[in-house]
Residue, then its C-alpha position, 0 to 999 in steps of 0.5 A: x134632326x131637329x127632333x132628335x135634338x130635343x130628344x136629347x136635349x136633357x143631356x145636353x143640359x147635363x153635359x152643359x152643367x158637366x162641363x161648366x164644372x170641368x172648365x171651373x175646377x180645371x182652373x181653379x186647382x192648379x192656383x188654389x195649389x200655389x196659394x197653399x205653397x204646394x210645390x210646382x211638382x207637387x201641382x204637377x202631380x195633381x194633374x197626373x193624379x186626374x188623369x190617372x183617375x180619368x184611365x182607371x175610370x175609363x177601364x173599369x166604368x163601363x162595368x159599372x154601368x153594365x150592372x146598375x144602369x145609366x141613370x144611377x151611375x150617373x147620379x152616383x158619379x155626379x155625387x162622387x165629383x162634388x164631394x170630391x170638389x167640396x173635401x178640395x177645400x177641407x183637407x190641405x195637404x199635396x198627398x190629399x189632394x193627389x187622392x182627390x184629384x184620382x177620385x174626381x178624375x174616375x168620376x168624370x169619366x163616369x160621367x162622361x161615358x154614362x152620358x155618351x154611350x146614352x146619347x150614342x143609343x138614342x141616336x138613329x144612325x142616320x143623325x150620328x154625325x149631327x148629334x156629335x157635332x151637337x154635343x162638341x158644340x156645347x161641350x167646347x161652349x160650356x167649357x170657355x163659359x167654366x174658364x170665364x166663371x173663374x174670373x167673374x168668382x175671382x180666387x176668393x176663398x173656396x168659391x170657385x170649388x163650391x161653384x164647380x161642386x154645385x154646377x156637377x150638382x145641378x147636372x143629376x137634375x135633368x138626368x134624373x127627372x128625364x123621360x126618355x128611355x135609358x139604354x139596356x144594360x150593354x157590356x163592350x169588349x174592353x178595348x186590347x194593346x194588340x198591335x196598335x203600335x203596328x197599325x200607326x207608329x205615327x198616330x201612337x207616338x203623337x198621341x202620347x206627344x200630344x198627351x204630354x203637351x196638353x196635360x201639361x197646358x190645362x194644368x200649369x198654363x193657369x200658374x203661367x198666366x197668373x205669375x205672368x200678370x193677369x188677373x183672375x179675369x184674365x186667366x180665365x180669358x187666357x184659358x178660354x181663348x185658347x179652346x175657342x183657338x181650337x175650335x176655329x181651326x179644328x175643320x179646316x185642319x181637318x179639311x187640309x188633312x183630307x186632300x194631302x198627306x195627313x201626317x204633313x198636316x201634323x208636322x204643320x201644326x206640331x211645328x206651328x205649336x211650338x213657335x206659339x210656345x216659344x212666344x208665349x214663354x217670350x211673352x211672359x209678364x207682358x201685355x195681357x193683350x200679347x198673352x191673349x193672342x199668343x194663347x189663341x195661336x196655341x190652342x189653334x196648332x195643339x189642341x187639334x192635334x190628337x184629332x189629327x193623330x186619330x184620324x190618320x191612324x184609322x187610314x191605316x186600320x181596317x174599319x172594323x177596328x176603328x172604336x178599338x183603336x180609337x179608344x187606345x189612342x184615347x188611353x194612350x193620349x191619357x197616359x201621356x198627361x200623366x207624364x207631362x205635368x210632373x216633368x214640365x213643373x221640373x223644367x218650371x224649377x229650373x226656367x220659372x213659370x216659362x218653362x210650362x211652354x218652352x216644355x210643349x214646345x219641346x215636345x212639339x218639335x220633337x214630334x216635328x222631327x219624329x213624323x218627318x222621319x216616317x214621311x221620309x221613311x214610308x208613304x203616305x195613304x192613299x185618297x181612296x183608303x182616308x177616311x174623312x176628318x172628324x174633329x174627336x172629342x177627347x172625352x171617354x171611347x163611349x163617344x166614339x160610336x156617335x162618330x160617323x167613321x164608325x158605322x163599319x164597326x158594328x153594333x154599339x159597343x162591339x169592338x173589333x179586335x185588330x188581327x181578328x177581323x174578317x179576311x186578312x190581318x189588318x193594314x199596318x206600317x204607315x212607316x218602314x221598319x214593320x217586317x212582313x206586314x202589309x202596308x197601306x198599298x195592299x189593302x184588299x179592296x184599295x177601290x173603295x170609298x173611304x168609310x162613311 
């Protein structure tokens, strides 16, 4: 293992870099908009401008890559988000920056499945796990060290953007003076709807839930916590808490799921996020202390959702399908952000800036009540058909191959299309209402072990 890690370890420079720069820019945007006068939906719109761009890119990137290869796509995209960053401070206009944030949201999706598909072929099988728990490792450290920048630059002028401009900047370095081997030029089969919705209405719906709620938190939490009181320091600490939240409870969240029905882990933490929500919206203008602990409980319940989702939704695919489905869940997480920003900054017009969690809130007990109606409407699966919780990164599907559930899927890059895998259709229907399709109790090998 530990040489396979310094055969990566210039990517994981470059991913430390990468992400050092998301964190930043995440911040910054949204209070640098408020600074200009941009309107709550105006601010809105710009996270539903990246998120937008970060789909198109999603789609359309590993094309690209196909045909110039992985160094010069990434060495093209890293200059794409800096000059997208650097023209943040040159043109000042809402409709301007909306294009500017597609741009520099296509491009860390370049980013990120340039770097992940790289680092998924340099690892042996054998370590994919590792690797991944590696490259989580430092993403999830990188990102609160981005969020933290922000208060030691402080909201001077356009520094913050020039620091994330040059943080991307300094990510081409080891990319581009590297001695490994970049992979051979691979085209994936581009991921279908098919019946996604069949496999798991569950998991779908509660991605799109968790979509919605999260793009919502990274881009109006910083005007929550700056109208609140805090100083750049402490919205950069408000940002911040809430992921390390999520990393303390992402495994034993994880772990619970394993051994009970997964989806009552879901309401647990659905229904957990939206009390943290509604303390946090009765917190506001308090002590920065209270904001700080609430922000912590709500990273710990939201953001380990959508792994949760995805795990529960592969329980009921066959395991040929799960980079397909997962890779949909991906796009159908993305979606969500793309409606959640622009909607919850209206319910900001009319309740003020608490109204950015009394929204998540909202969405969170709504999914509370929509996965209680599918437990009561159908069963749980079984122990023999879970696969293991694997905490999902919520990057790009080129990640995907690196997780250790998807060693039945075939070769990297090799999708398998739901209702083409060998034998039957796949398992569907976790609950009722899917006529005709099978449920979880008639897989055809229900004795086996959960996929590795």
């Amino acid at each position: 293992m530990a040489r396979t890690l310094i055969s990566i370890a210039q990517l994981l420079i470059a991913v430390a870099l990468l992400e050092t720069g998301s964190g930043l820019q995440g911040v910054v945007v949204p209070l640098e908009a408020r600074t200009m006068g941009f309107s709550n939906l105006a601010i809105g719109l710009l996270g539903s401008g990246y998120y937008g761009g970060f789909i198109l890119g999603c789609l359309a990137v590993p094309a690209l890559i196909h045909r110039v290869g992985h160094i010069r796509a990434f060495a093209g995209f890293s200059s794409l988000v800096a000059a997208g960053l650097l023209a943040h401070t040159l043109l000042m206009t809402d409709a301007l920056w909306f294009g500017l944030r597609m741009v520099v949201g296509f491009g860390f999706a370049g980013l990120y499945i340039a770097t992940e598909s790289w680092l998924n072929d340099l690892a042996p099988t054998a370590t994919r796990g590792r690797v991944l728990a590696a490259y989580m490792l430092v993403s999830w450290a990188a990102l609160i060290a981005g969020k933290l920048a922000f208060g030691w630059a402080g909201p001077v002028d356009s520094v913050p953007l020039v620091l994330a401009a040059i943080a991307v900047s300094l990510a081409i370095l080891p990319v581009a003076f590297t001695t490994m081997q970049a992979p051979g030029a691979q085209a994936g089969a581009p991921p279908v709807l098919g019946r996604l919705l069949a496999v798991s209405p569950v998991g779908v719906l509660g991605c799109l839930g968790v979509g919605v709620a999260n793009g919502t938190f990274w881009t109006l939490a910083p005007l929550f916590a700056e109208a609140g009181g805090l100083d750049a320091m402490g919205v950069g600490l408000f940002m911040a808490v809430a992921i390390l939240g999520s990393v303390f409870t992402q495994w034993p969240l994880g772990w619970w799921s394993d051994r009970v029905d997964r989806r009552k882990v879901i309401v647990f933490t659905c229904l957990f996020a939206s009390i943290s929500g509604v303390v946090l919206a009765g917190s506001f203008g308090r002590d920065a202390h209270v904001l700080q602990i609430a922000a912590f409980a709500f990273g710990a319940s939201a953001l380990p959702v959508y792994s949760l989702c995805v795990a529960h939704a592969n329980d009921y695919a066959p395991n040929q399908a799960f980079i397909e489905v997962s890779s949909l869940l991906l796009l159908v997480f993305s979606l969500g952000a793309v409606i959640g920003p622009p909607v919850a900054s209206l319910v900001m017009d009319m309740a003020g800036p608490a109204g950015v969690f009394l929204f998540t809130a909202g969405v969170h007990a709504s999914l509370v009540v929509l996965v209680l109606i599918a437990i009561s409407a159908g069963r749980a699966a079984s122990q023999a058909e879970k696969g293991a919780f694997v905490a999902v990164p919520r990057t790009t599907q080129a990640v995907l191959a690196l997780d250790p559930r998807a060693a039945g899927s075939g070769a990297p890059g090799d999708v398998a299309t739901l209702g083409e895998t060998e034998g039957e259709p796949p398992a569907v229907r976790d609950d009722a209402g899917f006529n005709g399709e099978r449920g979880p109790e008639e897989k055809e090998t229900p004795g086996d072990p959960p996929p590795a």
